[in-house]
N, C-alpha and C positions, 0 to 999 in steps of 0.2 A: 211601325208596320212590320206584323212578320212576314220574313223570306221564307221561301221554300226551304230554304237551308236550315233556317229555324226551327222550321216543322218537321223535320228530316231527323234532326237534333234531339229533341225531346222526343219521339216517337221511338227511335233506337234506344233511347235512355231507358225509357219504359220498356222498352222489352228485356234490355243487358237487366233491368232490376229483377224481371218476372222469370229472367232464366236465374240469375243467382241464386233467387229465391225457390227454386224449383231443386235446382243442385243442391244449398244446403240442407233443402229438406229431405232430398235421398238420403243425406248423406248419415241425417241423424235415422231415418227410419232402417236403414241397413244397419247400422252400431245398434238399432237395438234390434233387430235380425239375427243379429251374428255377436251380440254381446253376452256377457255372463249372466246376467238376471233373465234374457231370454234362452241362452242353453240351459238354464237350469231347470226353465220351465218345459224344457222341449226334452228335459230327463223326469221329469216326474209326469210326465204325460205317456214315454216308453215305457217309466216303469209302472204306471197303471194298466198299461194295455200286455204287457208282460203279467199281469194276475189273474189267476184262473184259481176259481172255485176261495180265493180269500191265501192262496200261496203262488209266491213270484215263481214264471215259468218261465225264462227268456230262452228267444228261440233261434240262439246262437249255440246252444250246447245240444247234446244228446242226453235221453236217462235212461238207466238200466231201472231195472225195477223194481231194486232194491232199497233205488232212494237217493244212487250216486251219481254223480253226469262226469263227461268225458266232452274236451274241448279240445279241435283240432289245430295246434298250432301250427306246424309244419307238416310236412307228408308224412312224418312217423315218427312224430313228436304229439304228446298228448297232456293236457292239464285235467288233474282229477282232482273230485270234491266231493261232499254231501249237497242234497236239495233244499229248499227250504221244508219241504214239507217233514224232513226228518230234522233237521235243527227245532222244530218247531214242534213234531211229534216229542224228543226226547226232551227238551228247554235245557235249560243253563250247563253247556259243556266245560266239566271240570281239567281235562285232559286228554289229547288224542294219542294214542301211540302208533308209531307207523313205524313198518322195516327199514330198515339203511339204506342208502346209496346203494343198488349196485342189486337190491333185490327183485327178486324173478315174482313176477304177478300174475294170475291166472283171471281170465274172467269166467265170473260169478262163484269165483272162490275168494274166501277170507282178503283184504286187502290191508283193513286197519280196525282200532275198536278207541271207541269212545270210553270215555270214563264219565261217568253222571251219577253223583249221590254216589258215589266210591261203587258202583255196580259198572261191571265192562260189559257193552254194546260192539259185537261185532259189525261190521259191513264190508259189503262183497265188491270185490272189484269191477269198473265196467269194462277194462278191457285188459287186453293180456300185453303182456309187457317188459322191462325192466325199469326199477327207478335210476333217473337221473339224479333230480333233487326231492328235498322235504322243505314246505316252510318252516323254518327257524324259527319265522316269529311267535308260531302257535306255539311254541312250549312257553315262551315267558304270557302272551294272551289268547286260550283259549278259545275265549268267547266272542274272538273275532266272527268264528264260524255259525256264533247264530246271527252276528251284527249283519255282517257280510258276506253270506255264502258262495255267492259266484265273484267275489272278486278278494279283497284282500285274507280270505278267508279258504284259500286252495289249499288243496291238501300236499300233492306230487305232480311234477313233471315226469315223463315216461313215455321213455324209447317204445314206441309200440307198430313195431313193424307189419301188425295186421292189423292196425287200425282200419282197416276200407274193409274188410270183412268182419273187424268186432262190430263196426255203426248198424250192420244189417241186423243184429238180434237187440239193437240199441232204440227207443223212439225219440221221436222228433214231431214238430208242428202238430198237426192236427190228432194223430195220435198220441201224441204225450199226452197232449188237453184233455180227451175222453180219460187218459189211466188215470191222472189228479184230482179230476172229478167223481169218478169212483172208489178211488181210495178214501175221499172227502166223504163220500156215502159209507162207505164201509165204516169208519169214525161215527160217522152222525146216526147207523143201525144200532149199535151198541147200545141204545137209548139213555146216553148220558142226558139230561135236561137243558142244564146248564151250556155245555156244549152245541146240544142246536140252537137253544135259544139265543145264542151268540148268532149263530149263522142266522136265522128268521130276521134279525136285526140290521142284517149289512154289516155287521163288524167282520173285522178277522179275526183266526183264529189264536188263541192264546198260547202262552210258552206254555210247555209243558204238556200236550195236552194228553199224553198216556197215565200221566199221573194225575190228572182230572177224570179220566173215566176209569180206573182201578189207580190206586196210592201204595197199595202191596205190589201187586203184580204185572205194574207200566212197565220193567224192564221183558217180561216175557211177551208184552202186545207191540210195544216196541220191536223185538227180535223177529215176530209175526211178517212186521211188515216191511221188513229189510231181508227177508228172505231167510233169516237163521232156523237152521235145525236143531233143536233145544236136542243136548245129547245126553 
C-alpha cells in the first residue's frame, strides 16, 4: 500500500527530473546564444545590414567624400582608411604609400595614394592631424585593403586634435546611405551594361569597376570620385 510518503517521493522526483531537464536545456540553448557558430551568424547578419546599395557601410565610422572614413578611437586619436566603395571602385591594390610617423595631415588634402596597374591614385584625408602610426603589414600585403577595409586593412592612426569639428564636414548614418547610393547611380549613369546588369540581378558590385566602365581611362574616373584635381 502506498503512504503518502511514497507519493510525496515520486511526485518531487518528477519534478527534481522536470527542473533538470529545464536547466540543462537552457543551458544548451544559451551556448548556442552565445557560442561561435551563433556569433558568427549574428556577424553576417551585421554585416548584411551594414550593405547599402551592393557596398559594406558600417556605421561605426564617418566618410569624407572622397571615399576615406575616420574612426574615433580616443578623444583625439583617430583610425583612417579607404571605403569599400573605393577598394572596389579601383580592384586589386598593388601598393599604398603613405607619409612617416610624425606627418602633419590636412583634411581634404592629399593623405596617401594607392598604386594599381603601376598608375598612382591619390586620396584626401578625412581629417587633420599628425600621424602616430602606419600599418606595416600593408607594405608586405596590400590587398588586405580590398579583403578588409574597415578592419585589418587601416591605413593610420592619428593624433587629430579637431577631431569633434573634422566629424561635422564628415557623414554618418543616414546620410552616408543617400551619398553611396548615389555615387552607385553615378557608376550605373555611365551606361556601362554590364555593370547595371550586375546591379538589376542583386549581385554586387565587381573589383575593379572603373576599369569595367573605361580600361584606358579608370585611373582618371577613379580620381573623379575621390575628389582629385587632375593637374
Amino acid at each position: 500500500m502506498n503512504t503518502l510518503l511514497d507519493y510525496m517521493t515520486r511526485t518531487l522526483g518528477i519534478e527534481y527530473l522536470i527542473a533538470v531537464v529545464f536547466i540543462v536545456g537552457f543551458v544548451l540553448y544559451w551556448r548556442f546564444l552565445t557560442g561561435p557558430e551563433q556569433m558568427r551568424v549574428r556577424e553576417v547578419i551585421r554585416r548584411i545590414r551594414d550593405v547599402v546599395g551592393g557596398f559594406v557601410l558600417p556605421d561605426h565610422v564617418f566618410y569624407h567624400q572622397g571615399h576615406a572614413w575616420a574612426r574615433i578611437d580616443d578623444k583625439n586619436v583617430a583610425t583612417i582608411g579607404l571605403d569599400d566603395f573605393a577598394q572596389k571602385l579601383v580592384g586589386k591594390i598593388d601598393a599604398v604609400h603613405m607619409p612617416g610617423v610624425g606627418s602633419p595631415l590636412r583634411q581634404g588634402e592629399k593623405g596617401w595614394s594607392l598604386e594599381v596597374n603601376s598608375r598612382p591614385i591619390d586620396m584626401l584625408s578625412p581629417v587633420d592631424g599628425e600621424i602616430l602610426s602606419v600599418n606595416e603589414e600593408l607594405i608586405n600585403s596590400p590587398e588586405t585593403v580590398n579583403t578588409d577595409p574597415y578592419g585589418k586593412g587601416w591605413l593610420m592612426k592619428v593624433r587629430a586634435p579637431r577631431i569633434s569639428a573634422n566629424v561635422k564636414s564628415l557623414l554618418s548614418g543616414d546620410l552616408a546611405k543617400r551619398w553611396i547610393e548615389e555615387a552607385r547611380e553615378n557608376l550605373l549613369s555611365r551606361g556601362n551594361y554590364e555593370l547595371g546588369l550586375m546591379y538589376q540581378d542583386g549581385g554586387l558590385p565587381v573589383d575593379g569597376m572603373a576599369r569595367n566602365l573605361d580600361p584606358e581611362r579608370w585611373d582618371t574616373i577613379a580620381k573623379e570620385f575621390f575628389l582629385i584635381t587632375e593637374e
